[in-house]
N, C-alpha and C positions, 0 to 999 in steps of 0.2 A: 402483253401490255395493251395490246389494241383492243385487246376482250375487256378489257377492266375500265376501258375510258367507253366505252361503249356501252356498258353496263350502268356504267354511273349515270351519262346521259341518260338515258334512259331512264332509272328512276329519280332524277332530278324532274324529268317531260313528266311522268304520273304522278310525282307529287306536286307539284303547282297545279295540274288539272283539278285532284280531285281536295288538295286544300283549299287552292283559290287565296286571292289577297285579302279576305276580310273585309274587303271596301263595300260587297253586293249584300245585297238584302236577299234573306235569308226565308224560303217559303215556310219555316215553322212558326207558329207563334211563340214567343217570349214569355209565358203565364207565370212569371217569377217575380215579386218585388225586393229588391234588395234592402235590406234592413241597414241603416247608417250606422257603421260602428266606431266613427270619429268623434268629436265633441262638439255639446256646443258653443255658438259664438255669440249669441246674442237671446235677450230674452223679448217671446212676443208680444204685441201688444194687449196681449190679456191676460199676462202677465204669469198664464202656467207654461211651467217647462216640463218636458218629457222629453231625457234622454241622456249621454253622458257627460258627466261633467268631471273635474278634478276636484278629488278631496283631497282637506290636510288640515291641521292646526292651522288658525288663523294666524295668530301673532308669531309662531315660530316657523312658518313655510311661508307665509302668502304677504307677512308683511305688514299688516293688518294696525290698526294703534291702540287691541285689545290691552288689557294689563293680566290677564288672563291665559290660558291654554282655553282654547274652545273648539269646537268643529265647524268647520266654513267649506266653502264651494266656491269655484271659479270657473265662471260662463265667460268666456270671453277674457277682456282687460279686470272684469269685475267682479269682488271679492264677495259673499253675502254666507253670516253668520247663520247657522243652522237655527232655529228655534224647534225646543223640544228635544233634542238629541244631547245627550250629555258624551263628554269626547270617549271617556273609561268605560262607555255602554260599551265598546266592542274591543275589550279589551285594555292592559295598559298600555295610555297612549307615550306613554316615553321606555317604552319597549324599543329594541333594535330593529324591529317592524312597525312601532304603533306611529301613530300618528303626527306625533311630534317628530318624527324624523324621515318620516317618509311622504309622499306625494301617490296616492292612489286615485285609478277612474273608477266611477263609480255609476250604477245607474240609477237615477230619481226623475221623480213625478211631485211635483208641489206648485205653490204660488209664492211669488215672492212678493212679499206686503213690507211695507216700508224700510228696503232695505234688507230684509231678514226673507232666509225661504225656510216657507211651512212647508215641511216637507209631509207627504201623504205615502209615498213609497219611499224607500233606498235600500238599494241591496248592497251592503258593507260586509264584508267577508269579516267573519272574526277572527282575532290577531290569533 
């Protein structure tokens, strides 16, 4: 019994040595940038965005006061209609995956010009 409390100590003493709390700085450098893989929340003041956003039917996900099925994004609290993208480009969107029923992330590069994003990139998985 005294072997095994003794034992344990013991690698409890070398493991705090040679892990340390985390709190020190660390002589390696860091040469890593982390790539954001959450969304975003705001659009900049030049009005392009790169990055993830959610996709979905406007008027039947997002709410939207389309009279339509369309394809939309949401940056933030804010809804903006695709232009140039039709929704059944990447399959039907009232599929049990398409669009209309579901809510995907998605990643884009465009501007948004009044209201509407021109999108230049989106990588939309096909249904």
């Amino acid at each position: 019994m005294k072997k095994t409390i003794l034992i344990t100590t013991v690698l409890m003493a070398v493991q705090l040595l040679f892990a340390g709390c985390g709190g020190c700085s660390t002589s390696k450098p860091h040469n890593y940038q982390m790539k954001k893989a959450g969304l975003l929340e705001s659009i900049p003041a030049d009005n392009y965005i790169s990055g993830n956003v959610l996709v979905s039917c406007g008027m039947c996900n997002f709410m939207t006061e389309d009279n339509d099925c369309s394809l939309a994004i949401k940056v933030g609290a804010n809804t903006y209609k695709v232009n140039g993208v039709g929704i059944d480009e990447h399959g039907d969107s009232h599929a049990k995956d398409g669009y209309c029923n579901v809510i995907k992330k998605a990643y884009v590069e465009g501007k948004i010009k009044n209201n509407k994003f021109m999108p230049s990139k989106m990588d939309l998985a096909k249904i």
